[in-house]
C-alpha positions as semicolon CSV with decimal commas, in nm:
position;residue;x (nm);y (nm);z (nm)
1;X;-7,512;-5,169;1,462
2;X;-7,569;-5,132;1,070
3;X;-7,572;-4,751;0,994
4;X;-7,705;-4,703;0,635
5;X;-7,636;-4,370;0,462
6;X;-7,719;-4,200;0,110
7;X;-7,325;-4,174;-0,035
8;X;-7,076;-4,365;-0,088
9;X;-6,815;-4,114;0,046
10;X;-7,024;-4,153;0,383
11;X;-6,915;-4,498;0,394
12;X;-6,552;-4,407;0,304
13;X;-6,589;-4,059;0,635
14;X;-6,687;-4,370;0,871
15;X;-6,424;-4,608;0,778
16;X;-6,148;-4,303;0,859
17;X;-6,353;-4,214;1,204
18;X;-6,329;-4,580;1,336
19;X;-5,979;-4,622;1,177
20;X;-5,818;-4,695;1,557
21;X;-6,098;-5,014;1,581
22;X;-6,008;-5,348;1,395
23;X;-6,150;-5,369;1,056
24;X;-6,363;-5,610;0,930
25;X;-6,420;-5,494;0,578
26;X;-6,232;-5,243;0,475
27;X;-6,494;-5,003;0,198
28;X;-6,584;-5,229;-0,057
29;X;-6,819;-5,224;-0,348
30;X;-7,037;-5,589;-0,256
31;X;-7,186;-5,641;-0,637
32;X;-7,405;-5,916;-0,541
33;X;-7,601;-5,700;-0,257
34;X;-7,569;-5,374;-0,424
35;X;-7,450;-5,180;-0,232
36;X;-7,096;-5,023;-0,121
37;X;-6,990;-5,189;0,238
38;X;-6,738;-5,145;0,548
39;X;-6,734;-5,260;0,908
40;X;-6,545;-5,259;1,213
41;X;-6,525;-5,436;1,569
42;X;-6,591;-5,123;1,789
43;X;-6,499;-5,252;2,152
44;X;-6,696;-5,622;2,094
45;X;-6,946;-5,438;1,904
46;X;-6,957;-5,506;1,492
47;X;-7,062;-5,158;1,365
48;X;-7,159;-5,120;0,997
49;X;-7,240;-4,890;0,742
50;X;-7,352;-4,937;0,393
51;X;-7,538;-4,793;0,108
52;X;-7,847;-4,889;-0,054
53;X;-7,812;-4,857;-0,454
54;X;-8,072;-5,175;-0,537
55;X;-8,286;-4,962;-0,716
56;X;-8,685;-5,050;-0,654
57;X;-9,017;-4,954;-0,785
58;X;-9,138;-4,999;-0,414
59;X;-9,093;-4,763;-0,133
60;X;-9,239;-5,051;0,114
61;X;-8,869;-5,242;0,125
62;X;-8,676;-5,177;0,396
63;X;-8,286;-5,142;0,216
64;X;-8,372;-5,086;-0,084
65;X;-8,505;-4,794;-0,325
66;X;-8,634;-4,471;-0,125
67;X;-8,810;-4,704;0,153
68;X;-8,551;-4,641;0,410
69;X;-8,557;-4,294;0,330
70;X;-8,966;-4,248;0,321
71;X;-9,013;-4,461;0,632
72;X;-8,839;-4,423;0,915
73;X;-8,886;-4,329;1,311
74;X;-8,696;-4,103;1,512
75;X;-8,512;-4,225;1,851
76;X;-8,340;-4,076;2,109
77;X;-7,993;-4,137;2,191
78;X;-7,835;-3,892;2,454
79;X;-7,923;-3,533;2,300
80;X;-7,999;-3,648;1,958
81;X;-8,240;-3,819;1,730
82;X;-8,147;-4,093;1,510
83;X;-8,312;-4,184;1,241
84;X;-8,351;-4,608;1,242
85;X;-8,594;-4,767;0,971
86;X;-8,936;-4,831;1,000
87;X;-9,025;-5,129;1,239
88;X;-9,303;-5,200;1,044
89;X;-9,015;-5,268;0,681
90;X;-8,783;-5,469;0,897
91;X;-9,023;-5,691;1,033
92;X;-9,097;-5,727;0,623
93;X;-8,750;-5,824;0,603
94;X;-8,732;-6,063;0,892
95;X;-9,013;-6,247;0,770
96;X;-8,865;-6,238;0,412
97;X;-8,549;-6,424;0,595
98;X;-8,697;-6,658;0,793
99;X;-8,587;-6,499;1,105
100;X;-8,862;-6,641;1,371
101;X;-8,639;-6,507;1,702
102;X;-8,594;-6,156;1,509
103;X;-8,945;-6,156;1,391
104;X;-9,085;-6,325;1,736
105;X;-8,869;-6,055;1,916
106;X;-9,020;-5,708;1,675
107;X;-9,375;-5,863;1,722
108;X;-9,395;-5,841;2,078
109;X;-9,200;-5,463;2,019
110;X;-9,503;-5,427;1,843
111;X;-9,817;-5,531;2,027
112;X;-9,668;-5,315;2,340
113;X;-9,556;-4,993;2,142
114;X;-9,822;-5,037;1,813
115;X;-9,726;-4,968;1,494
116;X;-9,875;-4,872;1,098
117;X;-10,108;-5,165;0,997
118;X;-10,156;-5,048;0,682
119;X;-9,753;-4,976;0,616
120;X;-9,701;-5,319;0,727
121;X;-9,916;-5,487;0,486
122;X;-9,765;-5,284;0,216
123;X;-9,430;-5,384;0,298
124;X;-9,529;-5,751;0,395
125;X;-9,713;-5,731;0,061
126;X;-9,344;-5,583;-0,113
127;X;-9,167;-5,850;0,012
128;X;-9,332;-6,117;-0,134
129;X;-9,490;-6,236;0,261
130;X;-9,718;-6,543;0,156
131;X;-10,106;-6,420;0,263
132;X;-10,084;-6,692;0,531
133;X;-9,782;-6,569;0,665
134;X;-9,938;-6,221;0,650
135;X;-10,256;-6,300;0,844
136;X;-10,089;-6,510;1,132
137;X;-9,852;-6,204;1,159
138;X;-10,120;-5,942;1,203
139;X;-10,347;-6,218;1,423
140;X;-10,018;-6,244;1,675
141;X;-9,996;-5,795;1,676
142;X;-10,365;-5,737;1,663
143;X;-10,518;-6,056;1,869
C-alpha cells in the first residue's frame, strides 16, 4: 500500500501511528526521487507513504506536480472514501516502467470498468509513451 500525502509532517503522523510495526525506512528525505519517504511491514503487508515535491509543468503525471491531486477516483473502503490516483496516470506510469504484468493487469481493469480516453492520452502523452506504444494500448482497451 503506498499512501501519498501533501506534507511532510503527514509522513512523520504515519511513521508514529505504525510505530508498534517493524520499520522499513524510518522518514527520510530520498533526494534522488524527490520526495520525503517512510515505510513499515504492517502484518506481511509493506505500507508506505511519501510525498510528491518533483515539481512538473504537467498535471497528466501520476506522482508528480498537482496530477495526483487533479486526478484521482474515489473508493470505498468500509464507511469511507479514499482517494487512490487516477487509473488512467498509473497505467502512464506502468508503461513508462516497463511493467507488462502491472500494465497487462490495469488494462483488463479497464476494458471491464472503462475509463477517460482522452486523460489517458494526455498522461500517456506526459510520460513520454512512444505513439506505437500508445496506439496498441488504446487498440487492447477499445478493440
Amino acid at each position: 500500500m503506498d499512501l501519498l500525502v501533501t506534507e511532510r509532517a503527514h509522513v512523520d503522523t504515519f511513521a508514529r501511528a505504525l510505530r508498534s510495526y517493524r520499520c522499513l525506512a524510518s522518514p527520510t528525505w530520498l533526494q534522488s526521487a524527490g520526495q520525503y519517504y517512510a515505510a513499515f511491514d504492517v502484518d506481511g503487508v509493506k505500507v508506505e507513504a511519501s510525498t510528491v515535491e518533483w515539481p512538473s509543468d504537467s498535471a497528466f503525471v501520476e506522482a508528480i506536480g498537482s496530477g495526483p491531486w487533479e486526478y484521482f477516483s474515489d473508493i470505498a473502503a468500509g464507511d469511507r472514501l479514499v482517494a487512490v490516483v487516477a487509473i488512467e496516470l498509473r497505467l502512464a506510469t506502468e508503461l513508462r516502467r516497463d511493467r507488462r504484468d502491472r500494465v497487462d493487469a490495469i488494462v483488463r481493469w479497464i476494458r471491464y470498468h472503462g475509463c477517460d480516453l482522452q486523460l489517458l492520452t494526455h498522461a500517456m502523452g506526459a510520460r513520454g509513451i512512444d505513439t506505437g506504444t500508445q496506439s496498441s494500448v488504446m487498440a487492447a482497451i477499445v478493440g
